[in-house]
Every structure is written in structure tokens, then in C-alpha cells.
C-alpha positions in Angstrom: 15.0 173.3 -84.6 18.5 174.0 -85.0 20.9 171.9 -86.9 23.0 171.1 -83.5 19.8 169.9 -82.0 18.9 168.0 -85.0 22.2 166.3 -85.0 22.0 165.7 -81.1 18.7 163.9 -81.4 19.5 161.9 -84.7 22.5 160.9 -82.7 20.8 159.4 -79.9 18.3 157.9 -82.2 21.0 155.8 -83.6 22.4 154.7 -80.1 22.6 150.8 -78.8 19.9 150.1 -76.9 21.3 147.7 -74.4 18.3 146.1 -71.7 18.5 147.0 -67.8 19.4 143.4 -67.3 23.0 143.6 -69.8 23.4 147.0 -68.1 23.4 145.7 -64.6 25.2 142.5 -65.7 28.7 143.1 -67.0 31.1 146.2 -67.5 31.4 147.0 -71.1 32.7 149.3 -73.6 30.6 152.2 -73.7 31.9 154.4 -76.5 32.9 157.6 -77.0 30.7 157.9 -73.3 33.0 156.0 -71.5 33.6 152.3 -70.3 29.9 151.4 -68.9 30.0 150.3 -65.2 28.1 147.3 -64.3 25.9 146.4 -60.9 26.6 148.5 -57.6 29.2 150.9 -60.1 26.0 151.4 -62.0 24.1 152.3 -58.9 26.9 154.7 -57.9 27.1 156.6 -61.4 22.9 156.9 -61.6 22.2 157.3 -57.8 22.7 160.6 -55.7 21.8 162.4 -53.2 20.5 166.6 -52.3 21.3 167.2 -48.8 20.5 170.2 -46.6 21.4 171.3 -42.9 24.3 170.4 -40.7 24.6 168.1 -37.8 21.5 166.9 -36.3 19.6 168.5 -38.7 20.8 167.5 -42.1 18.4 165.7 -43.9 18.0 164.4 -47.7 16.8 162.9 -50.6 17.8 159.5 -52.5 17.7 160.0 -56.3 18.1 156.4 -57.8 18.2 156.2 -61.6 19.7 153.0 -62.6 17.1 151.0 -63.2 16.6 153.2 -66.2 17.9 152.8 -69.3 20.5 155.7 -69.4 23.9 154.5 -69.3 27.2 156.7 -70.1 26.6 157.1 -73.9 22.6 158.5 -74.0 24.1 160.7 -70.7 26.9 161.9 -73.0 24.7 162.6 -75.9 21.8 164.1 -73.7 24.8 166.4 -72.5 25.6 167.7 -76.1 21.5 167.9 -76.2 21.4 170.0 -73.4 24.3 172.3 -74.6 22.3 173.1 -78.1 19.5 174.1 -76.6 21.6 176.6 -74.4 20.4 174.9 -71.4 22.9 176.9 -69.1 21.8 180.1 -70.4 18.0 179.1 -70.0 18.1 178.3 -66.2 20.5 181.3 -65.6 17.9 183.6 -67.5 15.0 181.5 -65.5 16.9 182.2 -61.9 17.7 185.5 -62.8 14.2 186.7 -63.2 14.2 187.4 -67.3 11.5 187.1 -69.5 11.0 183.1 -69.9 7.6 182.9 -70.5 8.0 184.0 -74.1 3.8 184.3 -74.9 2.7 186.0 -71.8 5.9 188.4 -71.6 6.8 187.5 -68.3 9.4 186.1 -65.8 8.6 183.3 -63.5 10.0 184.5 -60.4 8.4 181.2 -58.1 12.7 180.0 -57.3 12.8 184.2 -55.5 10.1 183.0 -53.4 12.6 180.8 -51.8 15.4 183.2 -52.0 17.1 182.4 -55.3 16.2 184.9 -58.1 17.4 188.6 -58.8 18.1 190.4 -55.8 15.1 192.8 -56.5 12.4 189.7 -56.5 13.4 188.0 -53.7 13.4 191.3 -51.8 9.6 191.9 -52.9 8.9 187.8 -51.9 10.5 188.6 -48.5 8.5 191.3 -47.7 5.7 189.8 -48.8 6.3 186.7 -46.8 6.8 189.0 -43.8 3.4 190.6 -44.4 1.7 187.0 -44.5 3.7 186.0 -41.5 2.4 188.8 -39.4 -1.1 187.6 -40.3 -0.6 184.5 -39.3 0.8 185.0 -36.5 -1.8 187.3 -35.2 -4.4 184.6 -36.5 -2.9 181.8 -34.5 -2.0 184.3 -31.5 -6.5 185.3 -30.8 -6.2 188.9 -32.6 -9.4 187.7 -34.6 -10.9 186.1 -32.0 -11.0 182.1 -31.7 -10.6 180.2 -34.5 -9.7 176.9 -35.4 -11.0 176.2 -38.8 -9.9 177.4 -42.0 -11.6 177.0 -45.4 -9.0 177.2 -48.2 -10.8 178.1 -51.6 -9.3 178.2 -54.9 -8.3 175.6 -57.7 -6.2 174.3 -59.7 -2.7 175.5 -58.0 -4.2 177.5 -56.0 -5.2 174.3 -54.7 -3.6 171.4 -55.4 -0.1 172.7 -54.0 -1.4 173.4 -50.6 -3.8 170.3 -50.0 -1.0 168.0 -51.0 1.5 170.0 -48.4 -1.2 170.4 -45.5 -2.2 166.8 -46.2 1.7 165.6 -45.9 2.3 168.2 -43.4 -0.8 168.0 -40.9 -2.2 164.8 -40.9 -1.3 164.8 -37.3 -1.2 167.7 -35.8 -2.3 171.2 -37.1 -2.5 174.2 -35.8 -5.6 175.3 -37.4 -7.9 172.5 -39.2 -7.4 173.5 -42.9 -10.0 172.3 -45.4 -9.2 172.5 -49.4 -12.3 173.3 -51.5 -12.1 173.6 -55.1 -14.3 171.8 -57.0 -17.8 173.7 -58.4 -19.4 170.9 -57.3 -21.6 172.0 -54.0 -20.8 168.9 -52.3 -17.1 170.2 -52.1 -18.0 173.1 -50.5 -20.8 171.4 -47.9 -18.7 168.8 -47.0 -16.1 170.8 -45.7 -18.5 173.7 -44.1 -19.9 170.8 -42.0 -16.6 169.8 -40.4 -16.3 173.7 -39.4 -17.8 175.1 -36.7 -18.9 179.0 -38.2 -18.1 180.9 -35.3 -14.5 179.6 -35.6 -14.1 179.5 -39.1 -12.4 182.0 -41.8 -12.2 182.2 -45.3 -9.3 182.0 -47.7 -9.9 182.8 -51.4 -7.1 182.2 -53.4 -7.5 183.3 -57.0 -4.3 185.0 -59.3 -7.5 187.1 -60.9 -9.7 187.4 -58.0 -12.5 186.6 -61.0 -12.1 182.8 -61.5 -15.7 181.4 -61.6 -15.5 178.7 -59.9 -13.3 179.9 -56.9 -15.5 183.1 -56.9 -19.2 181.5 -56.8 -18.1 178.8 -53.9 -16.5 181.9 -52.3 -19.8 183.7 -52.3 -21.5 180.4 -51.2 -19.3 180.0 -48.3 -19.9 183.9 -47.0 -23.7 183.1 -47.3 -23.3 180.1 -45.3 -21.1 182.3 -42.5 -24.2 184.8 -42.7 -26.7 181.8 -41.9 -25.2 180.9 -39.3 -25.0 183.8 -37.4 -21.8 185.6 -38.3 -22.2 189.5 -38.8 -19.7 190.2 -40.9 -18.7 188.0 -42.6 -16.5 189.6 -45.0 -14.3 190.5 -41.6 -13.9 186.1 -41.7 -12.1 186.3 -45.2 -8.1 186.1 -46.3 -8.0 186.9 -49.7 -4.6 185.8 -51.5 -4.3 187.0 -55.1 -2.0 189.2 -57.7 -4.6 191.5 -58.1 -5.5 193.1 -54.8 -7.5 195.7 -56.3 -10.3 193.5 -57.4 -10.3 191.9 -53.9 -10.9 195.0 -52.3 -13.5 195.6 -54.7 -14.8 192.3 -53.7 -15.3 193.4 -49.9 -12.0 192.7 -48.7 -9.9 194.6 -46.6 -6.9 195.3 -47.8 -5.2 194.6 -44.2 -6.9 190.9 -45.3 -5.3 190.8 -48.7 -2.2 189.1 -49.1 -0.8 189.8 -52.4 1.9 187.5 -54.8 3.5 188.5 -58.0 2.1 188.5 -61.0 5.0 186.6 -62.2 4.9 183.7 -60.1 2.6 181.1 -61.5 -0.7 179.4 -60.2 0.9 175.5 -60.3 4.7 177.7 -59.2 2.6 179.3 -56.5 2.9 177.0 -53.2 5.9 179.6 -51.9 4.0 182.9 -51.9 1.3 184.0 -50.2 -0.7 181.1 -51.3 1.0 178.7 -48.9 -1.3 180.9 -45.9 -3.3 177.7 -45.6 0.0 175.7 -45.2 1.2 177.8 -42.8 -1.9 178.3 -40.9 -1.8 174.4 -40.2 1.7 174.2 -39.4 2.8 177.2 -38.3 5.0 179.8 -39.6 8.8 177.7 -38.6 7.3 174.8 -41.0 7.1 176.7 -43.5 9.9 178.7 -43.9 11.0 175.1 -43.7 9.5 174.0 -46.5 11.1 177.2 -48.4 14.3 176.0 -47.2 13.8 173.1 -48.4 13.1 173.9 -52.2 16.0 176.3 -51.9 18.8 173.5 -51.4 17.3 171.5 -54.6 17.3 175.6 -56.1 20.8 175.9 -55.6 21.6 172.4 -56.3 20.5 173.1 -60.1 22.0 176.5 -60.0 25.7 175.2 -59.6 25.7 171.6 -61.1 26.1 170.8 -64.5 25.8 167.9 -66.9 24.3 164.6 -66.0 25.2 165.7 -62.5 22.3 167.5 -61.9 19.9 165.3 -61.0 16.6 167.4 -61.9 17.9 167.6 -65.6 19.5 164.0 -65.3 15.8 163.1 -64.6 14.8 164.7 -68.0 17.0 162.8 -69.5 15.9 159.7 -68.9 12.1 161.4 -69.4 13.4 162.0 -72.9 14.7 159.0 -73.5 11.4 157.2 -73.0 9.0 159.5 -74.4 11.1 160.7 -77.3 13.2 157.6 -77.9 11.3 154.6 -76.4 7.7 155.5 -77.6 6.4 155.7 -74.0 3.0 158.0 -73.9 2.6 157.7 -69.5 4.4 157.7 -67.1 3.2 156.5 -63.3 4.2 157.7 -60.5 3.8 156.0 -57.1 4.1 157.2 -53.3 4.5 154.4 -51.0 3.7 156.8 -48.4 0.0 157.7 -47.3 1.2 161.0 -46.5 2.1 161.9 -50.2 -1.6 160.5 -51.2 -2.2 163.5 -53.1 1.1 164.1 -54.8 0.6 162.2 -58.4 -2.8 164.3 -58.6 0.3 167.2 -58.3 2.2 166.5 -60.5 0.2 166.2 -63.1 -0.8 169.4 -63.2 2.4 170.5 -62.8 4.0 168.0 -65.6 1.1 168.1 -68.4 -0.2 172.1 -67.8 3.3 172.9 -68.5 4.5 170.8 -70.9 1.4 169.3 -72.8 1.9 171.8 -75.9 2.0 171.1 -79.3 4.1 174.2 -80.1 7.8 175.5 -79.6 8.4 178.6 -77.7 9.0 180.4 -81.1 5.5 179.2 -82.2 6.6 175.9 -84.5 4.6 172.9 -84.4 6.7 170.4 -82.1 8.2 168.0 -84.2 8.5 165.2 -81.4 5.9 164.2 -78.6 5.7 166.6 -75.6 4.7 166.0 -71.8 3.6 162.0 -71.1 0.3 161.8 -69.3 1.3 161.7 -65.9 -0.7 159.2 -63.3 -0.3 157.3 -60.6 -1.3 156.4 -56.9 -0.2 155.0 -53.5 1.2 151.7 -52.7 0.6 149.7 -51.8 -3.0 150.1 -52.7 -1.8 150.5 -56.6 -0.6 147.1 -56.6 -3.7 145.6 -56.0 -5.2 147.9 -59.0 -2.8 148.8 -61.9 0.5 147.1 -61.3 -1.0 144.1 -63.5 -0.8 146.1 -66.1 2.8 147.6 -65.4 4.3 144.0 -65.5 2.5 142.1 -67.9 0.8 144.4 -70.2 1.5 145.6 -73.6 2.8 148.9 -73.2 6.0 150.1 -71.7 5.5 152.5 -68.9 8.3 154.2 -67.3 7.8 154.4 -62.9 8.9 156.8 -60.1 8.9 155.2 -56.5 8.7 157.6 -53.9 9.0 156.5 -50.5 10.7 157.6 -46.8 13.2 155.9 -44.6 11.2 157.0 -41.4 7.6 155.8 -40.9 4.9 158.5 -40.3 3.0 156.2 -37.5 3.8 155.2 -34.4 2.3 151.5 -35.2 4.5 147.9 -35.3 7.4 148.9 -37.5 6.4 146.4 -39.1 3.9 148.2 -41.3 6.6 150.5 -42.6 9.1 147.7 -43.1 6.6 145.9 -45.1 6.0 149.1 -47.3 9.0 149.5 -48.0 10.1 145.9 -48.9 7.3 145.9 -51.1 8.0 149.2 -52.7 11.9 147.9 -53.3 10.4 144.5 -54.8 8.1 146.5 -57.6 11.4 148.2 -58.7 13.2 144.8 -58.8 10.3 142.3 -60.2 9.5 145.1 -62.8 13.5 145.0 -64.0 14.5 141.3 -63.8 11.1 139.7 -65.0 10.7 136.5 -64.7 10.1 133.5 -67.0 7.7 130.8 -67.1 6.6 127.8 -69.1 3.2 129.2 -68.6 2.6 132.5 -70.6 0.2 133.9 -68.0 2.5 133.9 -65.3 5.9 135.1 -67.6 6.9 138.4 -66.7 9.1 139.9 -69.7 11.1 142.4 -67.1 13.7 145.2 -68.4 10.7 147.3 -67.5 12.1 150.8 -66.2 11.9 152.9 -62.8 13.2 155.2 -60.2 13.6 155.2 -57.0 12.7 158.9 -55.5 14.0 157.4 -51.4 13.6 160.8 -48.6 15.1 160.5 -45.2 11.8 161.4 -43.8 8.8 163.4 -44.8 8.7 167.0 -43.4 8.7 170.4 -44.2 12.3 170.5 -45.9 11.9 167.6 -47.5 8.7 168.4 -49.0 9.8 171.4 -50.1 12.4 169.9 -51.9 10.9 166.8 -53.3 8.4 169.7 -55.2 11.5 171.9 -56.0 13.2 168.7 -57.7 10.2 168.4 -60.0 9.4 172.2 -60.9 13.2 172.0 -61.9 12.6 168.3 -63.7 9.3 169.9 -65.2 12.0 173.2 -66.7 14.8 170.9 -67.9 12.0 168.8 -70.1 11.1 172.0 -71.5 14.5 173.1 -72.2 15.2 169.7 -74.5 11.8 170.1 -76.3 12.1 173.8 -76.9 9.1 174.9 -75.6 7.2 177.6 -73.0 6.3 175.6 -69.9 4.8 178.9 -68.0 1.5 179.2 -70.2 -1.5 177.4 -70.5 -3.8 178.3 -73.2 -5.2 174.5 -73.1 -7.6 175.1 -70.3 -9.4 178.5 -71.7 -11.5 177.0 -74.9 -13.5 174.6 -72.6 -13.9 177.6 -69.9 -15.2 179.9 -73.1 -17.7 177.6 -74.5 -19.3 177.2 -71.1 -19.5 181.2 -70.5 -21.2 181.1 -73.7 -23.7 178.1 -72.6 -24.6 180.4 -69.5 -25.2 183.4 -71.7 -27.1 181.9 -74.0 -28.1 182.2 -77.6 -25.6 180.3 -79.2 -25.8 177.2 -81.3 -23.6 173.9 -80.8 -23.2 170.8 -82.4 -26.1 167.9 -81.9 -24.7 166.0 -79.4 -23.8 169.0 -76.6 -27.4 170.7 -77.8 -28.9 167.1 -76.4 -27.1 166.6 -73.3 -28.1 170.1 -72.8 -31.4 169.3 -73.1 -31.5 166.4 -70.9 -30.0 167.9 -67.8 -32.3 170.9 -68.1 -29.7 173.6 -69.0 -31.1 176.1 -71.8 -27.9 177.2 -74.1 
């Protein structure tokens, strides 16, 4: 750590720490930051919007931080933060196409599948993108026959990134029914082959590799059950989507099948590329060059802000502030929206694969905590579950609220209006508190949140609302100085079991018993 980044975090150690409730109460003197505004000022400073289109088609988010603790002076010293760890340079060498992922020697060129990135990369993403268009197109259009189902294998990103967007996206409607499979477990796999009709069913394997083991054997499992069922070929029935094409030709592919991505676009960065097929299969080819469009307004929104106004690294400020400064080990995160079910699960791949390290980028221990476990759920179902906890319990636990102005039903407005009253009283109950002669029902309060408010959820906006945390996700990494484009964490666990199936080798007495009891020989 360098002595100007020493000195930045020393000096935010040391600032006042004022609660929500004398922050929303009263203007004060706020230092060398500037005179702290008090109630709707407040809001104004800490609460912006990203907007995209024109007319009747401009849409956009909400970004509400002020019921967080930042006021003017943590903002200005978060600035002077984000200066000494050459945060401009950082993004511009990220959004450029440079090496940024300092261990594995490689860009991360996920912003040039939306069109921001050297000119070379997001020539190669648009030709790419044309390519998986042209597939889709003729999918949807009866080249390949009927079909109207579509299993999506893969996992982890491969995965979670397009369940959460056909899930948001096609709860509805969809053009083709898209199923997500990516757990080993076989009851994945035969649930969703028994909502698919094989005769109108094909295959995407998604797999950066083309040799991940678990993608691979349910892959082989779902050809079989295509073959069962009467289906002559079918390795005609698969879509393979990978950055090494090679292998899937090897695999029985044809390469007129194979829908390629760069190497140096990552599995949780990799929504945009050719892994969005199954996104675009449901919705069609207009949604999602929607959703690119989407991601590329928040792109160029942290390309050309700076400072506390932009709101992606404004975010990890405040993320700072309570994991660094406040002590805070989780933080929740809470869609008050059905359709974004499956967005916490997400994001925490997103937040903790990249930033749950224990080391710089120039391989020093970190010398501060790192990513918060990131959980969550939907309201108002979490309510009923975890909020107890989130008022009244022990630990202090920093919340996003997401929610959408326009209702995804066509029920009694009244359900919506009821969501979102509740989802604007959480925020409100979990700042003011309340006190009580009884101890069981005092609520202390100056418990933090913010508000993440979207016109509507649809393609753009979805896009964006991931695009704001990929760039949230960066800007934490920035401030802790390290790599959030490896992932080393998740290979030990997937080495000790290839050496369990091999067999021979010895383990310590408690795996060698559960071993033993579930029949498995190491």
C-alpha cells in the first residue's frame, strides 16, 4: 500500500461519525467537505438518476443513497481514496481493453460486448453477435425444424446470468421455453427434460472450456435422453457456446452450431456474448440488443463521470465505508420485485468470486477485509423471514432495495402499491427506529440502506441495473487494490474431488468416513 493510500484511509478512519438521523435532521458544518445538507438537500446530493433513450422511449434508474451514512466529508475523502489508487487510469485501462487481470494476463473485454472497449474488441463482439443473431433468427424462423424448447446447460455464469435475465425477461411471454440446468444433481437435469417435449427441444452447452465436468456429464445426459426418445441425431439438436470452439467440435459439434466468445470476457462478465443465446432465444433478438443497450448507458455513464458523481463508484464508497470502516461482514440485498427472484443469487457470484480475495493484485496479503458476503431475497417474502434480524438484531447490516415503478401483473394495482409501500417503509423503519419502554419491541434505527428504484423492468433496464453492479463490483476493487477477474477460490475443492474419483489417495478421517458411508471408494 502506498503512503497516499495509507494516508487516505487513516484519514477517513479518523472522521465524525454522525448517525442517519443527525444527518437527515439539521444542516451542519461539514468540514473541509463542505457545509452538510440536511433532509430533501440530502436526498438531492445522494440520489441520481442513469437515463437512456429519447421521447417515448427514455427510461431509467433511481439510485438513492442517503439513507447511508456518506455525507460530504467521507465523499471528499473517498475522492482523494479513489485518486491514490489511480482509479481514472484503472477504468480507462479496463475500457480500453489492457491487461487488467494482472494473474491470468488478460483484458476483460465484457463493456466491448456492449460497444464500449477498444475499437478492435467491439468489432470482434459485433461480429460475433451477428453470427449468433443469424442463428437465432433461423432457429425462431423453422430452419431446424419446430421447436419450442430450449435446454440451457452450463454453470456458474454460464448460468446464473441468463436464468436471472430469461426469468425477468420471459416470465410472460417467450419465444422459445428456455430451461437453465446447472446443477450435477440429476434432478436438475430431469426436471427440466420433463417439461420439454424431445422432438422440439435443442441443446445449449455453454462452457468457457468446453471440459467443465459438471456442464459436460449433464450435457452427455441430456443427448442420451434426446436419443431415447427417438431423435436421430442428436448432436444436430445442440448449440454449443464456448471460447474454445475447437474442443466443441471435437465434442460432436458442428462448427455452424458453435458460437464462440472471447477468451477475455469472463464466465460471471459473460451475459453479453454469445452466452446470452438462451436470452435471446426467449425474447428474441430486439430484446436483446436491448438489454446491450441498456448496460451500455450505465458503460458510458462511468466512462465520463468522475468523483462521487458516479454513482457505480459512489456505491463503493459507501460499500467501503461499511465493510472497511463500520465492521460490517454482509450485506443484503432485496428485490421487491418477483421478477428479479433470482438476482441476489447473482450477485453474489458476481460480488464475492470477484472480490472475496485475500491478496492484492501485486500478490500482498490484504491488509483490510475484502468482499462482504452478499445475500438476500424478495420482499416481501423476506420480511416474514430475515428482516427480524435486520432491525433488532446484533449486527449491523448494510441493505439495497430494488424495486420498479411499473407493476409486472395485470392484477388490482393494489398489489403493486402495496409492495412498494412496504418496500419504502423497510428503508424508513430500519433508519428512524423506534423506541419503547418495552426492550422487545425497541427498534435502535440509524440502520443503513439504498434504494436501487427502475422505471420498469425490461430489457434496458436489466441491462443496466447488471452493468451498474459489474461497474460497482470494479470500483470496490479499485479501493482494495486487488484483481477482481480471477478466481482461484473455486479450483482446490474441484481438485480434491478429481482426485476422490481417481482414486488412491488418502484424506483426513472425517472425509475418509463420509466417504464410506455414502458408498464412494476414494
Amino acid at each position: 500500500m502506498s503512503d497516499a493510500i495509507s494516508t487516505a484511509w487513516k484519514h477517513l478512519e479518523n472522521l465524525p461519525r454522525p448517525t442517519l438521523g443527525e444527518l437527515f435532521s439539521a444542516a451542519r458544518d461539514g468540514g473541509e467537505g463542505g457545509d452538510e445538507p440536511a433532509g430533501a438537500d440530502r436526498v438531492s446530493m445522494l440520489s441520481d438518476r442513469i437515463e437512456w433513450g429519447e421521447g417515448a422511449t427514455a427510461a431509467g434508474i433511481l439510485f438513492d443513497w442517503s439513507k447511508t451514512h456518506l455525507d460530504n466529508a467521507y465523499l471528499a475523502g473517498f475522492e482523494t481514496l479513489a485518486e491514490a489508487c489511480g482509479f481514472a487510469n484503472k477504468r480507462e485501462a479496463l475500457l480500453g481493453g489492457e491487461t487488467v487481470n494482472v494473474t491470468e494476463g488478460r483484458a476483460a473485454t465484457h463493456t466491448a460486448q456492449r460497444g464500449v472497449g477498444s475499437e478492435s474488441d467491439v468489432e470482434e463482439a459485433a461480429a460475433l453477435h451477428q453470427r449468433m443473431r443469424m442463428l437465432v433468427e433461423a432457429i425462431h424462423s423453422g430452419t431446424f425444424g419446430e421447436i419450442n424448447h430450449l435446454i440451457h446447460i452450463g454453470i456458474g455464469g454460464s448460468a446464473l446470468g441468463p436464468a436471472l435475465a430469461v426469468r425477468a425477461l420471459a416470465y410472460d411471454f417467450a419465444e422459445t421455453d428456455v430451461h437453465v440446468v446447472s446443477n450435477i444433481d440429476g434432478v436438475a437435469l430431469e426436471t427440466a427434460c420433463a417439461a420439454c417435449d424431445p422432438a422440439t427441444t435443442m441443446i445449449a452447452v455453454a462452457s468457457k472450456t468446453f471440459t467443465t465436468i459438471e456442464t459436460m456429464t449433464n450435457a452427455q445426459s441430456a443427448l442420451a435422453w434426446l436419443r431415447d426418445n427417438g431423435v436421430s441425431d442428436p448432436h444436430g439438436r445442440v448449440v454449443a457456446l464456448t471460447a474454445s470452439p475447437e474442443k466443441a467440435v471435437e465434442w460432436g459439434v458442428d462448427e455452424t452450431r458453435i458460437l464462440p466468445f472471447p477468451e477475455s470476457v469472463g464466465g460471471r462478465y459473460s451475459l453479453w456474448s454469445s452466452i446470452g443465446f438462451p436470452v435471446a432465444m426467449a425474447t428474441g433478438w430486439q430484446d436483446f440488443e436491448a438489454m446491450l443497450a441498456g448496460a451500455q448507458a450505465v458503460d458510458m455513464h462511468f466512462a465520463e463521470t468522475e468523483g462521487r458523481d458516479n454513482l457505480p463508484l459512489r456505491a463503493a464508497f459507501a460499500d467501503q465505508l461499511y465493510t472497511r470502516l463500520r465492521g460490517c461482514q454482509t450485506r443484503g440485498v432485496f428485490a421487491y420485485d418477483e421478477r428479479l427472484a433470482l438476482f441476489p443469487s447473482y450477485l453474489q457470484q458476481l460480488e464475492m468470486e470477484s472480490n472475496g480475495k485475500r491478496v492484492t493484485a501485486d500478490m500482498k496479503p490484504a491488509d483490510g477485509p475484502t468482499a462482504p458476503i452478499t445475500w438476500g431475497g424478495v420482499g416481501t417474502d423476506a420480511q416474514h423471514a430475515v428482516f427480524q434480524l435486520l432491525h433488532q438484531g446484533t449486527v449491523e447490516v448494510p441493505v439495497d432495495f430494488i424495486a420498479s415503478v411499473a407493476p409486472g401483473d395485470m392484477l388490482d394495482p393494489a398489489h403493486h402499491r402495496i409492495l412498494l409501500m412496504n418496500c419504502f417503509a423497510q428503508g424508513a423503519a430500519l433508519m428512524a427506529g423506534k423506541e419503547g419502554e418495552d426492550p422487545a419491541r425497541n427498534y435502535p434505527g440509524d440502520r443503513p440502506s439504498a434504494t436501487i428504484l427502475c422505471d420498469d423492468i425490461d430489457p434496458a433496464t436489466l441491462g443496466a441495473l447488471i452493468a451498474f453492479h459489474e461497474h460497482r463490483t470494479f470500483a470496490n476493487a479499485v479501493l482494495m487494490g486487488i484483481n477482481p477477474f480471477d478466481q482461484f477460490g473455486v479450483e482446490l475443492g474441484k481438485q480434491i474431488a478429481n482426485k476422490i474419483e481417481k482414486g488412491g489417495e488418502s484424506f483426513d478421517a472425517s472425509t475418509e468416513a463420509l466417504l464410506s458411508a455414502a458408498g464412494i471408494n476414494a
